[in-house]
PyMOL Python script that loads the backbone (N, CA, C, O; Angstrom):
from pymol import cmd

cmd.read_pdbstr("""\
ATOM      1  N   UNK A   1       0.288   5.155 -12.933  1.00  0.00           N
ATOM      2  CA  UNK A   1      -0.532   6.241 -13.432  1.00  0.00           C
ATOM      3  C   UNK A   1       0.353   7.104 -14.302  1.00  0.00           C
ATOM      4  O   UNK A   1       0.890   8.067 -13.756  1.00  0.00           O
ATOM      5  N   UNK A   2       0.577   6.879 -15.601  1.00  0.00           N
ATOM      6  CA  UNK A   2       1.088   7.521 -16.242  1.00  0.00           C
ATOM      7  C   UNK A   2       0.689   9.084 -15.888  1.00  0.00           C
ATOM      8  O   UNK A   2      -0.202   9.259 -15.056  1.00  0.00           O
ATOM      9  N   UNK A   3       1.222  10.035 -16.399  1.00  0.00           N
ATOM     10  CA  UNK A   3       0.929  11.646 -15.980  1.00  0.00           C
ATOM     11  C   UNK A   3       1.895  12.724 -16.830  1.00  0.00           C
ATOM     12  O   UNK A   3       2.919  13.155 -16.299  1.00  0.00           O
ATOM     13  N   UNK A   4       1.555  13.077 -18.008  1.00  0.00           N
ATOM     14  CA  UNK A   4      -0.053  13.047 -18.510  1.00  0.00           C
ATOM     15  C   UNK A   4      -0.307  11.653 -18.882  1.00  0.00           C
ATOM     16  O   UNK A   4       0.507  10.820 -19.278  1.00  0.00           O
ATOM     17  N   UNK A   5      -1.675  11.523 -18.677  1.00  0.00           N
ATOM     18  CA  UNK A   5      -2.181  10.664 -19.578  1.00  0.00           C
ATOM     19  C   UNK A   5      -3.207  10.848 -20.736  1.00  0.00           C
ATOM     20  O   UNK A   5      -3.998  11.790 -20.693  1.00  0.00           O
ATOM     21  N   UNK A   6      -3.207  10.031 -21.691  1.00  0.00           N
ATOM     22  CA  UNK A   6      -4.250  10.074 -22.698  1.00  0.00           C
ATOM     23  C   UNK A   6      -4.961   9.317 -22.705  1.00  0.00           C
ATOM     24  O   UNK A   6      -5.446   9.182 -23.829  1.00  0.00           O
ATOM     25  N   UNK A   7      -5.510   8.384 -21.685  1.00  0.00           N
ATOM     26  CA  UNK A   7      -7.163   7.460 -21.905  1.00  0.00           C
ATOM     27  C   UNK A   7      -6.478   6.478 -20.892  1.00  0.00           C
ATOM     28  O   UNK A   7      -5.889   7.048 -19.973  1.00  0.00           O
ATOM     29  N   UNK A   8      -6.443   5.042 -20.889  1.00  0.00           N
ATOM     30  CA  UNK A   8      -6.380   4.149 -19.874  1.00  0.00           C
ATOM     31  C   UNK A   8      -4.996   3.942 -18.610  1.00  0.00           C
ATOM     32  O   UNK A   8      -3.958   3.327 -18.853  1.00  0.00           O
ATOM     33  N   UNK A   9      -5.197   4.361 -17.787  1.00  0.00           N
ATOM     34  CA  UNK A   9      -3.898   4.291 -16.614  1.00  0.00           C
ATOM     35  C   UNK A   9      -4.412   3.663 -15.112  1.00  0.00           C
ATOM     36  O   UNK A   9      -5.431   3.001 -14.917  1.00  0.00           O
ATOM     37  N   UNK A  10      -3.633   3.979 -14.355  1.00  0.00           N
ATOM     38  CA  UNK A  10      -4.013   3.086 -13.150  1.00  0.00           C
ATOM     39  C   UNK A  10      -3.659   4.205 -11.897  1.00  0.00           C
ATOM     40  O   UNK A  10      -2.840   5.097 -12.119  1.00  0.00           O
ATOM     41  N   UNK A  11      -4.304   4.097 -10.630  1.00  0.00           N
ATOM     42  CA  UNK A  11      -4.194   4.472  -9.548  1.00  0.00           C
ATOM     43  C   UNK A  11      -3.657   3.502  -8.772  1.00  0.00           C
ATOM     44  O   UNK A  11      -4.130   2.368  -8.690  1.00  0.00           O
ATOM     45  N   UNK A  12      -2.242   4.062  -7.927  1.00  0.00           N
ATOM     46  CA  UNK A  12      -1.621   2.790  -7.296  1.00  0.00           C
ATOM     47  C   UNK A  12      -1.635   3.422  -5.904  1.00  0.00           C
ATOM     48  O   UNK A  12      -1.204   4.570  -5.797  1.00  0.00           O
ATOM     49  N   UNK A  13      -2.021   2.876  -4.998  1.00  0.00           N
ATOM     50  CA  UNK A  13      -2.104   3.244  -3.505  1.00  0.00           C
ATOM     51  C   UNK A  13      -2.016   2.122  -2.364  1.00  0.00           C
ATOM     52  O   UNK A  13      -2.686   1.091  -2.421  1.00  0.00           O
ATOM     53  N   UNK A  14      -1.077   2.435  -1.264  1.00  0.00           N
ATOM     54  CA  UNK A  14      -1.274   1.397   0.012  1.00  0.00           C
ATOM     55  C   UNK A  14      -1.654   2.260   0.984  1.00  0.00           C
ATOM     56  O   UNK A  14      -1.439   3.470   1.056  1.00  0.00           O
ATOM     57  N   UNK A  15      -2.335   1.423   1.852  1.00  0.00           N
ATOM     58  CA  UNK A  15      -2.980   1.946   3.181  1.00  0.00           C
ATOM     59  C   UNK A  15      -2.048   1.964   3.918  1.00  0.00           C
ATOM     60  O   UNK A  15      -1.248   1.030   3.863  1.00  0.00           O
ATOM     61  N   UNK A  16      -1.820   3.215   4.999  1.00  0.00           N
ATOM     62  CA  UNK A  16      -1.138   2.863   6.505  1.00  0.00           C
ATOM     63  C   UNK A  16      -1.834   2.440   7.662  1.00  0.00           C
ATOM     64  O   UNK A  16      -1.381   2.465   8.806  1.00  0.00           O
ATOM     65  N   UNK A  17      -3.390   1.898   7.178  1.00  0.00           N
ATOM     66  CA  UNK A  17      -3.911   1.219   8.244  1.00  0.00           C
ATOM     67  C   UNK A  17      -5.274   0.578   7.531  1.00  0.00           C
ATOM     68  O   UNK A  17      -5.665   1.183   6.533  1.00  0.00           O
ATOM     69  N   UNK A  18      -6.144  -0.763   8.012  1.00  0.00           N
ATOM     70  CA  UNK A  18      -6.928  -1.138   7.868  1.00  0.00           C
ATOM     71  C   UNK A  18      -8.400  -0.232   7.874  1.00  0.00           C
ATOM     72  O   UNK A  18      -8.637   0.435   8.882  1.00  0.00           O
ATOM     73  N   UNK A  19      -9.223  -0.223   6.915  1.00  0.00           N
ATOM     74  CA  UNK A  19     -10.230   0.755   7.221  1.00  0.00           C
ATOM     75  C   UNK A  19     -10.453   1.130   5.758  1.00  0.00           C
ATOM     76  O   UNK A  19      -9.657   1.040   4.823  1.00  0.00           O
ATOM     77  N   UNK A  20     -12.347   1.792   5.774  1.00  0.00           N
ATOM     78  CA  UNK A  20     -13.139   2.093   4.599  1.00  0.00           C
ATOM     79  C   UNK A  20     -11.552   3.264   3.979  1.00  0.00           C
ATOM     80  O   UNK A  20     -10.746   4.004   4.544  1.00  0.00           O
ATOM     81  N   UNK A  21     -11.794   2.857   2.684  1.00  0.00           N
ATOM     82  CA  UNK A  21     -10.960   4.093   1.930  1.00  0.00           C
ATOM     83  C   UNK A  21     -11.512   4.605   0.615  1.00  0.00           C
ATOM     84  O   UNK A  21     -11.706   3.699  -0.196  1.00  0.00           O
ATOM     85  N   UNK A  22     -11.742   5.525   0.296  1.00  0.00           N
ATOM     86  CA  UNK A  22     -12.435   5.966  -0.853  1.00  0.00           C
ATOM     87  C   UNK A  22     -11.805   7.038  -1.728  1.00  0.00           C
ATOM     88  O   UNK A  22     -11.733   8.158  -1.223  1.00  0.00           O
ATOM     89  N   UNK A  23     -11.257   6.842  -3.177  1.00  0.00           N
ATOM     90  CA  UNK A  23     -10.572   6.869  -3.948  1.00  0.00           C
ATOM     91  C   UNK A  23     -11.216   7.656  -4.980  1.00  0.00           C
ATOM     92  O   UNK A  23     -11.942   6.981  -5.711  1.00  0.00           O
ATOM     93  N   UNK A  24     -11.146   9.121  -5.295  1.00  0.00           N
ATOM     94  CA  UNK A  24     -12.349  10.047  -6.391  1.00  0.00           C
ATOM     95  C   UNK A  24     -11.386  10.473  -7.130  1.00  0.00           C
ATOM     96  O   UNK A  24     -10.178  10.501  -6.894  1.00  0.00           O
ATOM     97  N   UNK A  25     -12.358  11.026  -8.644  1.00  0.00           N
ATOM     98  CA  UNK A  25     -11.441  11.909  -9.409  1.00  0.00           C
ATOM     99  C   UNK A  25     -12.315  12.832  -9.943  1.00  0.00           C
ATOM    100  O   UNK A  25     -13.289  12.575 -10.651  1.00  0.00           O
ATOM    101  N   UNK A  26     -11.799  14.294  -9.452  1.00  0.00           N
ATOM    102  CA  UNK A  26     -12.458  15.446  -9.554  1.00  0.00           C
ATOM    103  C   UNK A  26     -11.799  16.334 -10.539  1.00  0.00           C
ATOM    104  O   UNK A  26     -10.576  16.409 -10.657  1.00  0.00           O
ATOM    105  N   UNK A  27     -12.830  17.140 -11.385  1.00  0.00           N
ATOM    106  CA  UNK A  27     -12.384  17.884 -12.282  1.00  0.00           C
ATOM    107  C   UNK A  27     -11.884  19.675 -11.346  1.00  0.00           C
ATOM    108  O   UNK A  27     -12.453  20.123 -10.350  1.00  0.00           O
ATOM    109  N   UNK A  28     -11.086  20.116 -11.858  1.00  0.00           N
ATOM    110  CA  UNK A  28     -10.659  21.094 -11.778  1.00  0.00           C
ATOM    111  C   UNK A  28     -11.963  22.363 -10.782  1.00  0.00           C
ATOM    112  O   UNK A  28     -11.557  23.277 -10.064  1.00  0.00           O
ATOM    113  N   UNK A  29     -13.325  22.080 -11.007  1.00  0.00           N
ATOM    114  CA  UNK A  29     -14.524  23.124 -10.717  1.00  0.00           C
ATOM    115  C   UNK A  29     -15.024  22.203  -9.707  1.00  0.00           C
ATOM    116  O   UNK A  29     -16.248  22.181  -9.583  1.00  0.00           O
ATOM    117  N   UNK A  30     -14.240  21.332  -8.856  1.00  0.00           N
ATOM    118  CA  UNK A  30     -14.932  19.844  -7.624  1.00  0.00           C
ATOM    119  C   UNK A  30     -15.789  19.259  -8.243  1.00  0.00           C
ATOM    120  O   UNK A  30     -15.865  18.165  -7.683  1.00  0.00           O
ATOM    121  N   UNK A  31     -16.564  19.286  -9.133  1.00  0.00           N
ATOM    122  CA  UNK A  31     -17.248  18.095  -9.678  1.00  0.00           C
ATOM    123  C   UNK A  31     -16.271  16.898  -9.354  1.00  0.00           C
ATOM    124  O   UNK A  31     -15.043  16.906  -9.439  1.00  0.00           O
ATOM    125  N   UNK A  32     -17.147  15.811  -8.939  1.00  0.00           N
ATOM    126  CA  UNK A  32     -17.103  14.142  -8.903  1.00  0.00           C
ATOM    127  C   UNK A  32     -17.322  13.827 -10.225  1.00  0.00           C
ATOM    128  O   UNK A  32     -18.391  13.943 -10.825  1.00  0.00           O
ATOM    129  N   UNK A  33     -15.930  13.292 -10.801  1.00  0.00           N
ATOM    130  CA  UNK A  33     -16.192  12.381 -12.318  1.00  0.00           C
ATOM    131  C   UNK A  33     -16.476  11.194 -12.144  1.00  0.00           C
ATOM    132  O   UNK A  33     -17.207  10.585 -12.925  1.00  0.00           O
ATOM    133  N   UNK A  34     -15.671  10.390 -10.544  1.00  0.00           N
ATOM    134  CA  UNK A  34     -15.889   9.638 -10.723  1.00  0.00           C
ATOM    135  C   UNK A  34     -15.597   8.554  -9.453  1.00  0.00           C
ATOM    136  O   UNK A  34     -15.169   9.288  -8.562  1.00  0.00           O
ATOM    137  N   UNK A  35     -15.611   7.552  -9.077  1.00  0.00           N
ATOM    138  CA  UNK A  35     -15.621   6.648  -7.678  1.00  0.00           C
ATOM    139  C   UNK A  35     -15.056   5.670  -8.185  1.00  0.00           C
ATOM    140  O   UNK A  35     -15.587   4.872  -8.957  1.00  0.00           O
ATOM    141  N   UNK A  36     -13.120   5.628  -7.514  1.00  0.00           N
ATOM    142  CA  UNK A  36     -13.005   4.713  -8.425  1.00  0.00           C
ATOM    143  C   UNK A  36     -12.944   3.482  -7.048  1.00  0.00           C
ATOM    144  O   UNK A  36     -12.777   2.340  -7.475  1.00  0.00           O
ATOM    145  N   UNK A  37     -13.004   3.538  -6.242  1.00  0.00           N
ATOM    146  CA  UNK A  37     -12.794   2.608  -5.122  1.00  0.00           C
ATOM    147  C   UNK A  37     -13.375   2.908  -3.740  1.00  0.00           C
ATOM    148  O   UNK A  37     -12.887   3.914  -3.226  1.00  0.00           O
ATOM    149  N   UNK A  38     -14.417   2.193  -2.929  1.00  0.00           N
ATOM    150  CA  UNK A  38     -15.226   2.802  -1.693  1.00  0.00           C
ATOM    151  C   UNK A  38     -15.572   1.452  -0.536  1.00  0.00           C
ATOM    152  O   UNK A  38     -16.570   0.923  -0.048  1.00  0.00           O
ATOM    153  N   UNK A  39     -14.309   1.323  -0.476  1.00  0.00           N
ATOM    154  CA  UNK A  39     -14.495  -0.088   0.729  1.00  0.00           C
ATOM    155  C   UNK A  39     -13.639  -0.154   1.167  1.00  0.00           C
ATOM    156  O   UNK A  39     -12.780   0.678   0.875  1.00  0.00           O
ATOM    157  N   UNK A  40     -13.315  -1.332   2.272  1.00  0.00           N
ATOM    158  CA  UNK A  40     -12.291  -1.402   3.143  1.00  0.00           C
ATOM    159  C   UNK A  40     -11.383  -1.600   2.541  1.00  0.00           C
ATOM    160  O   UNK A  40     -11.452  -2.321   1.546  1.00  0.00           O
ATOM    161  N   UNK A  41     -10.309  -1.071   2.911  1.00  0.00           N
ATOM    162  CA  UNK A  41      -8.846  -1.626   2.252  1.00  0.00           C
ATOM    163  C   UNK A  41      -8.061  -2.400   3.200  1.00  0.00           C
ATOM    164  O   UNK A  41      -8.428  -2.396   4.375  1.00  0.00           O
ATOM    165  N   UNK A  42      -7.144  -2.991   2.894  1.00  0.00           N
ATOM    166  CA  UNK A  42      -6.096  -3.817   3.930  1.00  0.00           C
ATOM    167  C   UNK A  42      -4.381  -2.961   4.115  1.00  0.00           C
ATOM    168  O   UNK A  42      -3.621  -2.683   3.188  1.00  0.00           O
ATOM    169  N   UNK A  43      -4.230  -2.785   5.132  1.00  0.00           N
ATOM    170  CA  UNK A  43      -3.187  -2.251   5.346  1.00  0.00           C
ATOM    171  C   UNK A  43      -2.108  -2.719   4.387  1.00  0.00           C
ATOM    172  O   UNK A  43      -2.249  -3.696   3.651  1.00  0.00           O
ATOM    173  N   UNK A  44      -1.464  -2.269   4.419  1.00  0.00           N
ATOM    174  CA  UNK A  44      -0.435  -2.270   3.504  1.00  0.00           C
ATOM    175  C   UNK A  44      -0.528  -3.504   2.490  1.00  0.00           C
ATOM    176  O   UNK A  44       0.421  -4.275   2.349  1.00  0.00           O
ATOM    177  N   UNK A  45      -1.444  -3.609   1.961  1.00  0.00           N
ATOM    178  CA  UNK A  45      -1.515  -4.304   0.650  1.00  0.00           C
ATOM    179  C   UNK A  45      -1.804  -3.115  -0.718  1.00  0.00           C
ATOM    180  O   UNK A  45      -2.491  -2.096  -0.645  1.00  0.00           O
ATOM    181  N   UNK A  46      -1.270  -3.477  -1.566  1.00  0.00           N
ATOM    182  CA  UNK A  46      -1.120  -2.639  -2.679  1.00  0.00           C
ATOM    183  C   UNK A  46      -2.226  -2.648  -3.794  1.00  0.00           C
ATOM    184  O   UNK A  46      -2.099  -3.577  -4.591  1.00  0.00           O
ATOM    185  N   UNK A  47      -3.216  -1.857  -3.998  1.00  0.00           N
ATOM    186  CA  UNK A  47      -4.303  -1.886  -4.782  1.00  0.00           C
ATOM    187  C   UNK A  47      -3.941  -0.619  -6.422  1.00  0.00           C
ATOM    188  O   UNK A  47      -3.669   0.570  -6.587  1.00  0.00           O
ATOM    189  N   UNK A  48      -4.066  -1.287  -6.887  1.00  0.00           N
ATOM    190  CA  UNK A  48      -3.919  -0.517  -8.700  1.00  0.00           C
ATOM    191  C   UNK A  48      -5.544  -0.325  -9.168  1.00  0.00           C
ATOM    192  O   UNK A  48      -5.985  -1.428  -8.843  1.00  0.00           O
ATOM    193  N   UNK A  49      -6.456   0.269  -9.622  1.00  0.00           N
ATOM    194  CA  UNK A  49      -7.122   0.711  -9.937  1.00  0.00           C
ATOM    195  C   UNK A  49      -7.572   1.364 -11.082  1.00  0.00           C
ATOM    196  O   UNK A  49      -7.586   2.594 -11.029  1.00  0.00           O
ATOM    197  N   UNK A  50      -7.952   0.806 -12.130  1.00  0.00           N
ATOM    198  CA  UNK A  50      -8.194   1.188 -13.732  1.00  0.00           C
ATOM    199  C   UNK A  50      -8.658   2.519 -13.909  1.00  0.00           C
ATOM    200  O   UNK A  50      -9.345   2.699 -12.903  1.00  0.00           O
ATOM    201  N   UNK A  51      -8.683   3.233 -14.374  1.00  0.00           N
ATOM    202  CA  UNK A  51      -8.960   4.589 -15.005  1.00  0.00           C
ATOM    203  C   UNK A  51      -9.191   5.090 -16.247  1.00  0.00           C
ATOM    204  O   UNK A  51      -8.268   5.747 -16.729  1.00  0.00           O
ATOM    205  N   UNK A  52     -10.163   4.955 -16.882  1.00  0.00           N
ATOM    206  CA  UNK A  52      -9.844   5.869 -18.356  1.00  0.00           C
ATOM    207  C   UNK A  52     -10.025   7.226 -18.946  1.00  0.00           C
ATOM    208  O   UNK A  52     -10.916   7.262 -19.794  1.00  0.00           O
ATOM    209  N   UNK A  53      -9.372   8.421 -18.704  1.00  0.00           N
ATOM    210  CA  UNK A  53     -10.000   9.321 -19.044  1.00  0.00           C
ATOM    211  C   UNK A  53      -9.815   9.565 -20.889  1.00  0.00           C
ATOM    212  O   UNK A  53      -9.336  10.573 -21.409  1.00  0.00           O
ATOM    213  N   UNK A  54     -10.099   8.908 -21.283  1.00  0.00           N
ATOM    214  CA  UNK A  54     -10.430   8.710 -22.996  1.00  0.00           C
ATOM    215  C   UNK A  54     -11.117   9.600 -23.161  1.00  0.00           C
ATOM    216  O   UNK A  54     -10.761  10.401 -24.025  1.00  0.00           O
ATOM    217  N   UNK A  55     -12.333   9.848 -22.456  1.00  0.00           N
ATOM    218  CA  UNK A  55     -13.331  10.669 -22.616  1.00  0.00           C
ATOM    219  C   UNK A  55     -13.459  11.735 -21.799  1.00  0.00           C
ATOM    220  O   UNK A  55     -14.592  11.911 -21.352  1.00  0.00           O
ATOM    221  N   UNK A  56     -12.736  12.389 -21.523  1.00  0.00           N
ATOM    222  CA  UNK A  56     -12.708  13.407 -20.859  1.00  0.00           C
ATOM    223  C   UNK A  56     -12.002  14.787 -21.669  1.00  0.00           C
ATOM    224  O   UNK A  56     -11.157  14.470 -22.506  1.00  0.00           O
ATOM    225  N   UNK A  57     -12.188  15.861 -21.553  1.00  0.00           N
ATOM    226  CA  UNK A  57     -11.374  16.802 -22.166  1.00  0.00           C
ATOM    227  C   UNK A  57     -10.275  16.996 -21.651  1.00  0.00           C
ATOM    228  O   UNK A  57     -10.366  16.753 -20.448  1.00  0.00           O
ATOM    229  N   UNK A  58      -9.014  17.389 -22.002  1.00  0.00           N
ATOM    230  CA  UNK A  58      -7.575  17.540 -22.412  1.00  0.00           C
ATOM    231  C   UNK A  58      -7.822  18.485 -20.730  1.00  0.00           C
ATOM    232  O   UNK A  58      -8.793  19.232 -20.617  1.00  0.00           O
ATOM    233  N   UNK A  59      -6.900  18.316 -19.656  1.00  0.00           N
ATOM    234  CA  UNK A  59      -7.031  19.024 -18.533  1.00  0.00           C
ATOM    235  C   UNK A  59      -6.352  18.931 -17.088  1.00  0.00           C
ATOM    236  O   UNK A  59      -5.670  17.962 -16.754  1.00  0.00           O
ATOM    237  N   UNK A  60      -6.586  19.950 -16.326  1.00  0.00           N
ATOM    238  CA  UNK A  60      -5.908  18.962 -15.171  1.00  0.00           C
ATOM    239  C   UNK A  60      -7.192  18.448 -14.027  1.00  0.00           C
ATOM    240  O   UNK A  60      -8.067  19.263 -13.735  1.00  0.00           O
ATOM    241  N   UNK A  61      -7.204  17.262 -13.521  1.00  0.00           N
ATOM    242  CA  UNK A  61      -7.792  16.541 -12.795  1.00  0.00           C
ATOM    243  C   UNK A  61      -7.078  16.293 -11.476  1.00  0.00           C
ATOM    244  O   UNK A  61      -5.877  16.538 -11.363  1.00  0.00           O
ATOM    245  N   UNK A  62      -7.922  15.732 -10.323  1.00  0.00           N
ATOM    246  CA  UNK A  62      -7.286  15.793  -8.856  1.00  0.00           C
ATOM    247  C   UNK A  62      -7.641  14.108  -8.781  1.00  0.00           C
ATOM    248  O   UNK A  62      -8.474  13.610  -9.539  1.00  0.00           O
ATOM    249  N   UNK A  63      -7.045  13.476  -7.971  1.00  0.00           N
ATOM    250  CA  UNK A  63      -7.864  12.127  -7.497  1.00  0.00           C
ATOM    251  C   UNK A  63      -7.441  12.189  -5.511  1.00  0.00           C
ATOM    252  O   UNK A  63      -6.348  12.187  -4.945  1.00  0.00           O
ATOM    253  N   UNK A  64      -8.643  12.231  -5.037  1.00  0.00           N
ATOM    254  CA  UNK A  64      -8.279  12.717  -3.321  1.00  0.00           C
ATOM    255  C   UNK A  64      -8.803  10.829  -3.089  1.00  0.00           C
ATOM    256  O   UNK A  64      -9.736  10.243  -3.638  1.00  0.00           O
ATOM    257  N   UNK A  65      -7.673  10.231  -1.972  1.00  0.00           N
ATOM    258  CA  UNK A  65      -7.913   9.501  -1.449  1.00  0.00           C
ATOM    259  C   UNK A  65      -8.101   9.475   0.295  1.00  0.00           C
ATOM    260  O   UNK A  65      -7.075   9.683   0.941  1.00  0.00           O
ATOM    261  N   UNK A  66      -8.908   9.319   0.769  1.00  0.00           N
ATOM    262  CA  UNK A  66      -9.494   9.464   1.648  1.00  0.00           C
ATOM    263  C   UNK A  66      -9.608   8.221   2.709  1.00  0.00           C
ATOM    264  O   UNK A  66     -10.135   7.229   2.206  1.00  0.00           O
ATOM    265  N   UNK A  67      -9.268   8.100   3.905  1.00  0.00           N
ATOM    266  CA  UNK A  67      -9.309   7.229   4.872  1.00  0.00           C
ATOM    267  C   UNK A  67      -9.470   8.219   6.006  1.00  0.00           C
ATOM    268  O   UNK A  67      -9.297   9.438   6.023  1.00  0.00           O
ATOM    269  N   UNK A  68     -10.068   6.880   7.497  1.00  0.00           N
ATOM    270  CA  UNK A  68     -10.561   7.563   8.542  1.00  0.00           C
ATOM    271  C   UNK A  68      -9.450   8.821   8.869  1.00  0.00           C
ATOM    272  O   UNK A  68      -9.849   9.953   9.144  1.00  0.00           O
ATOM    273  N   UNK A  69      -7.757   8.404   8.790  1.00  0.00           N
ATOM    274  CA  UNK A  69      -6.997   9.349   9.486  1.00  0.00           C
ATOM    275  C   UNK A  69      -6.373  10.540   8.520  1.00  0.00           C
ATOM    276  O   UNK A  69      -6.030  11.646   8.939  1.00  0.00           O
ATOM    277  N   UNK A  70      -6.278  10.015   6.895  1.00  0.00           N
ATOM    278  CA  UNK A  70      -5.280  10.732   5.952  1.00  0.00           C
ATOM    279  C   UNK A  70      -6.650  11.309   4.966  1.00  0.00           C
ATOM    280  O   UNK A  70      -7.833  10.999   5.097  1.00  0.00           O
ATOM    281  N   UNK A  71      -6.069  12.184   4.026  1.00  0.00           N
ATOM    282  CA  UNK A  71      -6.942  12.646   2.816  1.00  0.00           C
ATOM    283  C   UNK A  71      -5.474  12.647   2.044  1.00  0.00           C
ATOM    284  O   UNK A  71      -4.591  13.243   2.662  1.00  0.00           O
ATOM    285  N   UNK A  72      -5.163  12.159   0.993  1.00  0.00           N
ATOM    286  CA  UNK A  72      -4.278  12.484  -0.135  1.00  0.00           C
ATOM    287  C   UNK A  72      -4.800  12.953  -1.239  1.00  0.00           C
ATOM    288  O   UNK A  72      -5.436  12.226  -2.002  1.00  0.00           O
ATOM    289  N   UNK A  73      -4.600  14.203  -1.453  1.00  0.00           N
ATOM    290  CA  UNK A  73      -4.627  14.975  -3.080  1.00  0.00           C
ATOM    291  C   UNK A  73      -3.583  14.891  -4.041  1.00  0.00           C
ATOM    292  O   UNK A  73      -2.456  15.339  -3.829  1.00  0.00           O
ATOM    293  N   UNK A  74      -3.929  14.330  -5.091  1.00  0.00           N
ATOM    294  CA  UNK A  74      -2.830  14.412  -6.448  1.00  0.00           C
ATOM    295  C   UNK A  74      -3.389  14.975  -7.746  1.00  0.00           C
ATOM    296  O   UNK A  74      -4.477  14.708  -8.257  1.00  0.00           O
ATOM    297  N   UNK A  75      -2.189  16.026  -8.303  1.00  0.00           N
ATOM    298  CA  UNK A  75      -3.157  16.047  -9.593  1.00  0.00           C
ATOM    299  C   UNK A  75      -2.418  15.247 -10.331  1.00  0.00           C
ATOM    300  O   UNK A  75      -1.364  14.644 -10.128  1.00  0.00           O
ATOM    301  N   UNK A  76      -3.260  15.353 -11.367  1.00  0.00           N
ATOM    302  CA  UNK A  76      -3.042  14.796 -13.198  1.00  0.00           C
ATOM    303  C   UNK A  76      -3.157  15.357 -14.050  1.00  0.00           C
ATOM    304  O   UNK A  76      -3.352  16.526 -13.718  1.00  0.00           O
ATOM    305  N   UNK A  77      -3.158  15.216 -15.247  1.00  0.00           N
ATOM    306  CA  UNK A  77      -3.127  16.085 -16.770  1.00  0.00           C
ATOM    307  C   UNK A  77      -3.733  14.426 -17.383  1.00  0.00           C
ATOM    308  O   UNK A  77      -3.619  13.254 -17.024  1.00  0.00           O
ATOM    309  N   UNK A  78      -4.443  15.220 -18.549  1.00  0.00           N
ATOM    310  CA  UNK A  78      -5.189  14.497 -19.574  1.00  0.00           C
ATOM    311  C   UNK A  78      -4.659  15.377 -20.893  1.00  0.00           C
ATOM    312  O   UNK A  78      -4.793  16.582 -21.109  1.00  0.00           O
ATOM    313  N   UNK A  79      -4.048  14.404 -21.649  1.00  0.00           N
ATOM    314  CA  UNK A  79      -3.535  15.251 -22.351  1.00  0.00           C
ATOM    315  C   UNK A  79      -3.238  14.669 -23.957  1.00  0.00           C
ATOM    316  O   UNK A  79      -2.139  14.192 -24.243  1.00  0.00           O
ATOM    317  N   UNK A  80      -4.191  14.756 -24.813  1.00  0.00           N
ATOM    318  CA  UNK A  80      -4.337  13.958 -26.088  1.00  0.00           C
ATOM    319  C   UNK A  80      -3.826  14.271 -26.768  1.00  0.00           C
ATOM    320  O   UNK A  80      -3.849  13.713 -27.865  1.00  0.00           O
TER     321      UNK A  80
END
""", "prot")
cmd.dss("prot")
cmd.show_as("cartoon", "prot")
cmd.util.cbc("prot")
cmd.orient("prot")
């Protein structure tokens, strides 16, 4: 995940346990831009995940990943 980015990058994440995991990217005001991943994941296998904010305005963005035990928040910059 490049950071900043300017249009196509990737979300790289492993699980510390088997189980639904769901992967968002929220603008700065909690709006949902977007769902980038909402199913089971496998423990420690490594999932990358496409992204483009091409179309988005120049900003900072959050992506919260979410499983039964953890929530991870990260931000980002979009930045053309």
């Amino acid at each position: 995940f490049p950071n900043p980015t300017s249009g196509p990058s990737q979300v790289v994440f492993v699980t510390a346990e088997t189980g639904r995991t769901l992967v968002e990217v929220y603008d700065m005001s909690g709006r949902n831009i977007t769902t980038l991943f909402n199913q089971e994941a496998q423990r420690g296998h490594e999932y990358r995940l496409d992204f483009n904010g091409a179309a988005l305005p120049n900003g900072v963005y959050i992506y919260r990943m979410t499983t039964q035990n953890e929530t991870i928040i990260e931000k980002f910059m979009i930045a053309k």
